[in-house]
C-alpha atoms as a printed R data frame, in Angstrom:
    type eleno elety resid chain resno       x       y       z
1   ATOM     1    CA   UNK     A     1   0.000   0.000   0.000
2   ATOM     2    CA   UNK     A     2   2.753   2.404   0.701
3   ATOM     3    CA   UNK     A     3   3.465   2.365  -3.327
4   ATOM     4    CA   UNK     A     4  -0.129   2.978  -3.644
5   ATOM     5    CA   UNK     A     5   0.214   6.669  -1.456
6   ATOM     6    CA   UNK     A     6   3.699   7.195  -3.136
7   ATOM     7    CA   UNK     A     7   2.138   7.194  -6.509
8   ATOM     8    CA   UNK     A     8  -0.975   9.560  -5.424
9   ATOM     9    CA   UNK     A     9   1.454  11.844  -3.794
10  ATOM    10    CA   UNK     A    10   3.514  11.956  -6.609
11  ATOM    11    CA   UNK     A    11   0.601  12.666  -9.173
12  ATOM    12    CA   UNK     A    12  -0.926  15.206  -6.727
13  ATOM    13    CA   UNK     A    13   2.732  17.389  -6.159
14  ATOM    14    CA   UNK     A    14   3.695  17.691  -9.662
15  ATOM    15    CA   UNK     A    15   0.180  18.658 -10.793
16  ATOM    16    CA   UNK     A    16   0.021  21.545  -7.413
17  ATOM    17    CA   UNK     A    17   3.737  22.422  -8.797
18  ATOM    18    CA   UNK     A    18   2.703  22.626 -12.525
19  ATOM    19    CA   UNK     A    19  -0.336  25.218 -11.223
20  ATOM    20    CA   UNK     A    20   1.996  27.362  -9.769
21  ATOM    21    CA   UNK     A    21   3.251  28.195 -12.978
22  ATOM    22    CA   UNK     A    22  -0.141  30.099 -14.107
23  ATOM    23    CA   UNK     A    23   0.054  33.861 -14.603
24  ATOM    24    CA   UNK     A    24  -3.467  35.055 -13.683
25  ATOM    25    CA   UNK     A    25  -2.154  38.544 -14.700
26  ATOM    26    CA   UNK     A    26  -2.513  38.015 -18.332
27  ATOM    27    CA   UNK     A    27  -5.221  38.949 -20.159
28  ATOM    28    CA   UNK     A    28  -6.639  37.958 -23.463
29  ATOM    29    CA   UNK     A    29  -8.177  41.068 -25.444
30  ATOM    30    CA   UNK     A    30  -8.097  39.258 -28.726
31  ATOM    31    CA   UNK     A    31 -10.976  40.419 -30.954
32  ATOM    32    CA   UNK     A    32 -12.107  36.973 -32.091
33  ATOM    33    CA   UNK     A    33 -14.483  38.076 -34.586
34  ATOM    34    CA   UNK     A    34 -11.815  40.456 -36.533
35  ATOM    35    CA   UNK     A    35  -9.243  37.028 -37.156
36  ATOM    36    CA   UNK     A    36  -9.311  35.230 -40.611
37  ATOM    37    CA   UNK     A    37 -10.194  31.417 -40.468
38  ATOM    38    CA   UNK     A    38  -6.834  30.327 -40.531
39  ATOM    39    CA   UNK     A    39  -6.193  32.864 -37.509
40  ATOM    40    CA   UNK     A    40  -8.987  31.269 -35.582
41  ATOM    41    CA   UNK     A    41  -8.125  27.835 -35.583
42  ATOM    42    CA   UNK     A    42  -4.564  28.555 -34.518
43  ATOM    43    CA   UNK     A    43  -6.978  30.452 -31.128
44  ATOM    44    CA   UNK     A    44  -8.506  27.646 -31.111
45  ATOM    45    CA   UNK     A    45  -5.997  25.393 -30.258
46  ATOM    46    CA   UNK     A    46  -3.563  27.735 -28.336
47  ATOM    47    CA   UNK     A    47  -6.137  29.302 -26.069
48  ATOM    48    CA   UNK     A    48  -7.760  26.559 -23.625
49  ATOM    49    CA   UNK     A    49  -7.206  28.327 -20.060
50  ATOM    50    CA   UNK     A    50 -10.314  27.302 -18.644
51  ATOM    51    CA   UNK     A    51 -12.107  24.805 -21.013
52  ATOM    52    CA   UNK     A    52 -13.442  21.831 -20.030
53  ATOM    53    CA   UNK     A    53 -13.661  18.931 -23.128
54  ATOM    54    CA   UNK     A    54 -15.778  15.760 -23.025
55  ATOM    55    CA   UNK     A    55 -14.150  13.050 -24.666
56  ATOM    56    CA   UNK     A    56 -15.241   9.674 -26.435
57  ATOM    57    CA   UNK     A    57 -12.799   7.366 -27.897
58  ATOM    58    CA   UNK     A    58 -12.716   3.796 -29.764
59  ATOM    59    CA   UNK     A    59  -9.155   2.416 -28.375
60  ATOM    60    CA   UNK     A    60  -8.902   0.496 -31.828
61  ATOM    61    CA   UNK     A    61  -5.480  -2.044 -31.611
62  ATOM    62    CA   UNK     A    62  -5.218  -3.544 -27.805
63  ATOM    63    CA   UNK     A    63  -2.050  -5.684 -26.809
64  ATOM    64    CA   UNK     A    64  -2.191  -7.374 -23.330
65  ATOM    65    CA   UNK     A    65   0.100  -9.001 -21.218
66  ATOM    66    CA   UNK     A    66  -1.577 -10.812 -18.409
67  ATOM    67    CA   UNK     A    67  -0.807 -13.111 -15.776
68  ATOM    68    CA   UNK     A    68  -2.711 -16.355 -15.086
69  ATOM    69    CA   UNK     A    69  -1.707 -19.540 -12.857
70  ATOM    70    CA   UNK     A    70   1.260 -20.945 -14.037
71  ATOM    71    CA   UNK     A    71   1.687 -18.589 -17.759
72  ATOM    72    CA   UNK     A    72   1.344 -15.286 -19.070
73  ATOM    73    CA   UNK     A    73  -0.862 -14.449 -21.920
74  ATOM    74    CA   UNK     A    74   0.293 -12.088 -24.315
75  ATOM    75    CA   UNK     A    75  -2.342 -11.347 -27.003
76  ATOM    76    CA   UNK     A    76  -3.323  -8.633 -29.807
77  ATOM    77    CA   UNK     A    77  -7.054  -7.387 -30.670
78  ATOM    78    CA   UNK     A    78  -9.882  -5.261 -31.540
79  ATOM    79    CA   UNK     A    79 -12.288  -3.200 -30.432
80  ATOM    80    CA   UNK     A    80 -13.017  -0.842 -27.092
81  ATOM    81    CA   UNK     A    81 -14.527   2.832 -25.778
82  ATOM    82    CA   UNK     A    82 -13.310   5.126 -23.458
83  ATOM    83    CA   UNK     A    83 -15.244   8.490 -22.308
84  ATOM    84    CA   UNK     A    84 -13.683  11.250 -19.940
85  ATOM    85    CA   UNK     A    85 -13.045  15.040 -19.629
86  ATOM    86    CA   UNK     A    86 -10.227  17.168 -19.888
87  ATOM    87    CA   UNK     A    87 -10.024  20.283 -17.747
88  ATOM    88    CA   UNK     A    88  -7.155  22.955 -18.645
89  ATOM    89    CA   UNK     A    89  -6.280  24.966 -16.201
90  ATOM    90    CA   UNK     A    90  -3.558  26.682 -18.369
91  ATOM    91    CA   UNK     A    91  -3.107  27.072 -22.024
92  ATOM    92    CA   UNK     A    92  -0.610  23.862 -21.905
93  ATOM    93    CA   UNK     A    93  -1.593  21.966 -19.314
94  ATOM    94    CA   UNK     A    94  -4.889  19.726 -18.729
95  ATOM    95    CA   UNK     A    95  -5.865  17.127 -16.111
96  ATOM    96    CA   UNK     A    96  -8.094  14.180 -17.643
97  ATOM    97    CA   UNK     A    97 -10.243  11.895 -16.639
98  ATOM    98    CA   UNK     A    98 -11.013   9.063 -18.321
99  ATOM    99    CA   UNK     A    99 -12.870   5.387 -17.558
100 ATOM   100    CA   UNK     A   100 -13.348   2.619 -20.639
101 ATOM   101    CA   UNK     A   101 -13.359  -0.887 -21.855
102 ATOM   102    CA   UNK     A   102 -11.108  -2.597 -24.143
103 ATOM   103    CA   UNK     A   103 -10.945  -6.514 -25.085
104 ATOM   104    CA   UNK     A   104  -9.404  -8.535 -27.772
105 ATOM   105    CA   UNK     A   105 -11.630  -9.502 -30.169
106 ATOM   106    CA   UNK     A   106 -10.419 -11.195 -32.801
107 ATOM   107    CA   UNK     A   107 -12.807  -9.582 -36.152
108 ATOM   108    CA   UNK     A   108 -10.868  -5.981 -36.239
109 ATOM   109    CA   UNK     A   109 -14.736  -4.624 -36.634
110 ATOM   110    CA   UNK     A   110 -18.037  -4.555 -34.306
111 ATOM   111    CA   UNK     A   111 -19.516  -7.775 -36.183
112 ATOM   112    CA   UNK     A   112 -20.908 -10.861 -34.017
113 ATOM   113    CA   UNK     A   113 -19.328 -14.077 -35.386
114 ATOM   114    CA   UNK     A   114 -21.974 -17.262 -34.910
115 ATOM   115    CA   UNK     A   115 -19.481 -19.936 -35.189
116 ATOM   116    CA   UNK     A   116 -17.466 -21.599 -32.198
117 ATOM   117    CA   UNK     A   117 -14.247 -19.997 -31.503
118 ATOM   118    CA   UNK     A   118 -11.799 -20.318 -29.505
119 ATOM   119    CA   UNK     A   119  -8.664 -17.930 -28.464
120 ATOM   120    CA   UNK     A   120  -7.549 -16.246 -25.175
121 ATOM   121    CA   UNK     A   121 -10.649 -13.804 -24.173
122 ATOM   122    CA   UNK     A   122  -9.339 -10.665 -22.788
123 ATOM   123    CA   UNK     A   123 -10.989  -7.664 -21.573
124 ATOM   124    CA   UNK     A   124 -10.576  -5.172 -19.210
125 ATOM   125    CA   UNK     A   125 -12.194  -2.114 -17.720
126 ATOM   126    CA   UNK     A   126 -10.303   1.111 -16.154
127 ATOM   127    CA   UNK     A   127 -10.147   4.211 -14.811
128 ATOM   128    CA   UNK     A   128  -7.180   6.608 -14.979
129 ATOM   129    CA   UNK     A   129  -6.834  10.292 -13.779
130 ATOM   130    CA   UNK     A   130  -3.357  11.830 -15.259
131 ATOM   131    CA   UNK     A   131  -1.542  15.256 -15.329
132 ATOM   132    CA   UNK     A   132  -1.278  16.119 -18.946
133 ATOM   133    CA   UNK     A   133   0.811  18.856 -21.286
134 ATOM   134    CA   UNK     A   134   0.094  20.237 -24.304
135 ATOM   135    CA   UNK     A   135   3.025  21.444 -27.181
136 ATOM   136    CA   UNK     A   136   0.949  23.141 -30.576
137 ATOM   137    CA   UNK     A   137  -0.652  19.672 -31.666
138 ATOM   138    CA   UNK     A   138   0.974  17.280 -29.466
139 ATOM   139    CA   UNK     A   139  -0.195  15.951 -26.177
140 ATOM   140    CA   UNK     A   140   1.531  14.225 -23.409
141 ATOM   141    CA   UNK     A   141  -0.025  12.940 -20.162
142 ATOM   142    CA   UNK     A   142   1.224  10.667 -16.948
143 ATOM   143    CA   UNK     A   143  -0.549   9.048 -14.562
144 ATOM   144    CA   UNK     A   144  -2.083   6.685 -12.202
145 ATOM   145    CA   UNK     A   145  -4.438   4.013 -13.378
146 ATOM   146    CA   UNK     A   146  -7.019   1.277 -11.635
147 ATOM   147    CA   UNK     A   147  -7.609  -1.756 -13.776
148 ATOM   148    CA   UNK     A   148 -10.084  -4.785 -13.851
149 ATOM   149    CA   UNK     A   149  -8.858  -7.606 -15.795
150 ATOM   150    CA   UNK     A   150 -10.978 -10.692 -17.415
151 ATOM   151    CA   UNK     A   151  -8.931 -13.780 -18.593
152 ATOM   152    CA   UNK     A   152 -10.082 -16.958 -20.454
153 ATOM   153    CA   UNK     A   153  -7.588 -18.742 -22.128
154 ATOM   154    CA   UNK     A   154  -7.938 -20.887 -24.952
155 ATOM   155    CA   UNK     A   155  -8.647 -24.398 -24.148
156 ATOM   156    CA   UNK     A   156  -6.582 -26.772 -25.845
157 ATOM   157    CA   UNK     A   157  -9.042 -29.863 -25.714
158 ATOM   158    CA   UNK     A   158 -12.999 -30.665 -24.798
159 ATOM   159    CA   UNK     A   159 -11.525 -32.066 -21.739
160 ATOM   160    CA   UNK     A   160  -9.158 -29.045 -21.037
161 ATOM   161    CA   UNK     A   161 -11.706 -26.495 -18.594
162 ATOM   162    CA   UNK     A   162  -9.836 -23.250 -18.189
163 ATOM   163    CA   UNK     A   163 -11.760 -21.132 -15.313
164 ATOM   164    CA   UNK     A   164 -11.884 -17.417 -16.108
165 ATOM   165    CA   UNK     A   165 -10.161 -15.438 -13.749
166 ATOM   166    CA   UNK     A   166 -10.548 -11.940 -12.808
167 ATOM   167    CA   UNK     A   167  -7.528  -9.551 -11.679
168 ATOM   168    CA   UNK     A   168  -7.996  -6.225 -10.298
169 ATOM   169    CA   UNK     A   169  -4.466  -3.921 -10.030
170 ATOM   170    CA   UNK     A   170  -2.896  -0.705  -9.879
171 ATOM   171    CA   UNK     A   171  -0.394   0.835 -12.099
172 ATOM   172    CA   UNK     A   172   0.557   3.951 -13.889
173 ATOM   173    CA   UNK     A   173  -0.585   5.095 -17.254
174 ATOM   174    CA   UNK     A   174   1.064   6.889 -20.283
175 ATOM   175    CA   UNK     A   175  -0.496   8.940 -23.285
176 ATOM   176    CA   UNK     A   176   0.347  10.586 -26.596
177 ATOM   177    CA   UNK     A   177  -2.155  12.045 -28.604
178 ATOM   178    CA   UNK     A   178  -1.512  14.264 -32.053
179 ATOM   179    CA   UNK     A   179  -4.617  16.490 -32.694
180 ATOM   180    CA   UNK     A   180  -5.632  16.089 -36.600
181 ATOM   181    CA   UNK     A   181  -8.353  18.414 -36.249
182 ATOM   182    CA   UNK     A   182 -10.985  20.768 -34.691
183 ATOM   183    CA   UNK     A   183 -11.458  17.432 -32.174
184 ATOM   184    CA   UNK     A   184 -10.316  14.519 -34.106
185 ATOM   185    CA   UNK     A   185  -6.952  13.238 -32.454
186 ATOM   186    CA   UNK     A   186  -5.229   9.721 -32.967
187 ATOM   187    CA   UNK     A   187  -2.971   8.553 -29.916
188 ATOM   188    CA   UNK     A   188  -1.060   6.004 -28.060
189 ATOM   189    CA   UNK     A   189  -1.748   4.804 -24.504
190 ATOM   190    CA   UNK     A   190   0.173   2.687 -22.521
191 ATOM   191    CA   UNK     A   191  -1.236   1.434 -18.729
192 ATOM   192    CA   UNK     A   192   1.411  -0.738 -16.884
193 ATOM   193    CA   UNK     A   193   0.135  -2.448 -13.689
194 ATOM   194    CA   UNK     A   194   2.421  -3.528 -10.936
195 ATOM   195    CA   UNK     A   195   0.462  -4.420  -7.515
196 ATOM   196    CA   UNK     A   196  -2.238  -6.786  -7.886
197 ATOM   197    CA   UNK     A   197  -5.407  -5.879  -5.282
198 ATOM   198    CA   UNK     A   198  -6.505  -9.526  -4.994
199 ATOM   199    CA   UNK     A   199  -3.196 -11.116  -3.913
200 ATOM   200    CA   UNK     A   200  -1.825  -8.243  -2.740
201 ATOM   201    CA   UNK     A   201   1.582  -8.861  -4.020
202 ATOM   202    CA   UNK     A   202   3.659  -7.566  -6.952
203 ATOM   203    CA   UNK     A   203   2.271  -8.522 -10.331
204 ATOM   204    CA   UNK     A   204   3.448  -7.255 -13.600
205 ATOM   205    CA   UNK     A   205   0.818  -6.641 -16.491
206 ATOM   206    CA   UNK     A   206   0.134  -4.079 -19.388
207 ATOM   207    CA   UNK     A   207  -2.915  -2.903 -22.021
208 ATOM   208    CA   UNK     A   208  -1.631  -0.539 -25.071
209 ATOM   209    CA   UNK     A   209  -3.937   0.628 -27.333
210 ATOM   210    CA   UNK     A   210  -4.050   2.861 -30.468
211 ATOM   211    CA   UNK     A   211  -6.798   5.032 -29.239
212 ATOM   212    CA   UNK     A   212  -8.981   7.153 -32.100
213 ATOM   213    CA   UNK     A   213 -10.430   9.618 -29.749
214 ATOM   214    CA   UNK     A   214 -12.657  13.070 -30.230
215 ATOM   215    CA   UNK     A   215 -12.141  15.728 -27.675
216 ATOM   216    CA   UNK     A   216 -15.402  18.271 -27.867
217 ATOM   217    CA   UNK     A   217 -14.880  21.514 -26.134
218 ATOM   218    CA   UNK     A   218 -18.090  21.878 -23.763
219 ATOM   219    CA   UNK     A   219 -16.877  25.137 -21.717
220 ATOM   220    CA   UNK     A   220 -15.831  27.483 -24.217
C-alpha cells in the first residue's frame, strides 16, 4: 500500500507544482471576430485556459500481457470505448479523466461471429486520472491508473476447462495524442500495472492501445 500513497502523492505534487506556474495577470483582449479562419483555428488550439472537453474514444489495436496460474498471456485485438473530460487549467496543461473498456476480439470490426471460436478472451475495464501537457498539436499525459482484468484462455481440448479469472491492479498510465483536427486526435496509450489488489503482491501486467479519440470543447 505504501506504493499505492507514493504514486498519489507523486501525481498530486507535480500537478500543485505545474499550477503554480499560471500567470493570472494576463489577459486575453483578442478580438475573435476580426481574425481570418486560418487565424482562428490557430486560437482555437492555443487558447484553452479554462475549457473543459468531453471526450469519447474507440481504443482500436489492444495488446495485453496478463498473468494467469502458471503462464502469461500475451495477445493482440480489436475493439473498445473510453469516455472522460479534460479540464485545462492553463493554455498547456490539462488534467483528464477518463474510464473505458477494451478486449481482444479477434474480427478488427463490431460484427458478431456465430461460429465456435476459440482464443484467449481478454478484456478489461479502467479508470485513470493523469496530469497532462500540451506542445501546438501534441499531447503528453502521466498518470495513475485502476484496472479490472478478465482472462479466459484458450482451451486446448474438450476435456481441457480453463476457469476465467478476474484480476484487479494498480499501475501507472502513459499517453500521446496528435490532434488532426478541430477534435479529431489519434494517440497512443500505454497502462502498466504492478500491484495486484486480490493477492496483494507484486504482479506485472500491461494494455496498449491505439486510441482514435474526439475531444469536444463543452466550456468554451
Amino acid at each position: 500500500m505504501r506504493t499505492v500513497y507514493f504514486l498519489c502523492l507523486l501525481f498530486i505534487s507535480l500537478s500543485v507544482h505545474g499550477n503554480h506556474n499560471i500567470n493570472y495577470s494576463q489577459t486575453d483582449t483578442t478580438d475573435y471576430k476580426s481574425l481570418s479562419k486560418k487565424e482562428k483555428r490557430k486560437y482555437r488550439i492555443d487558447n484553452y485556459t479554462g475549457k473543459v472537453f468531453w471526450n469519447i474514444s474507440i481504443p482500436y489495436i489492444n495488446n495485453f500481457s496478463v498473468s494467469y496460474p502458471d503462464k502469461r498471456i500475451n495477445d493482440t485485438g480489436f475493439m473498445g470505448i473510453s469516455v472522460g473530460f479534460d479540464y485545462y487549467y492553463k493554455d498547456n496543461s490539462f488534467i483528464n479523466l477518463t474510464g473505458g473498456g477494451i478486449v481482444n476480439y479477434f474480427v478488427p470490426a463490431p460484427i458478431p461471429v456465430f461460429a465456435p471460436v476459440n482464443y484467449d478472451q481478454i478484456s478489461s475495464s479502467y479508470f485513470s486520472l493523469s496530469h497532462n501537457h500540451k506542445i501546438k498539436r501534441h499531447k503528453l499525459g502521466y498518470g495513475v491508473v485502476y484496472s479490472m482484468d478478465n482472462v479466459k484462455p484458450e482451451e486446448e481440448g474438450y476435456d481441457d476447462y480453463m476457469p476465467r479469472l478476474t484480476n484487479k491492479s494498480l499501475g501507472l498510465v502513459g499517453s500521446y495524442y496528435y490532434q488532426l483536427g478541430r477534435a479529431f486526435h489519434l494517440g497512443f496509450v500505454y497502462r502498466p500495472t504492478f500491484i495486484s489488489l486480490d493477492q496483494f503482491e507484486s504482479s506485472y501486467q500491461h494494455s496498449i492501445s491505439l486510441d482514435i479519440a474526439w475531444k469536444i470543447r463543452i466550456i468554451k
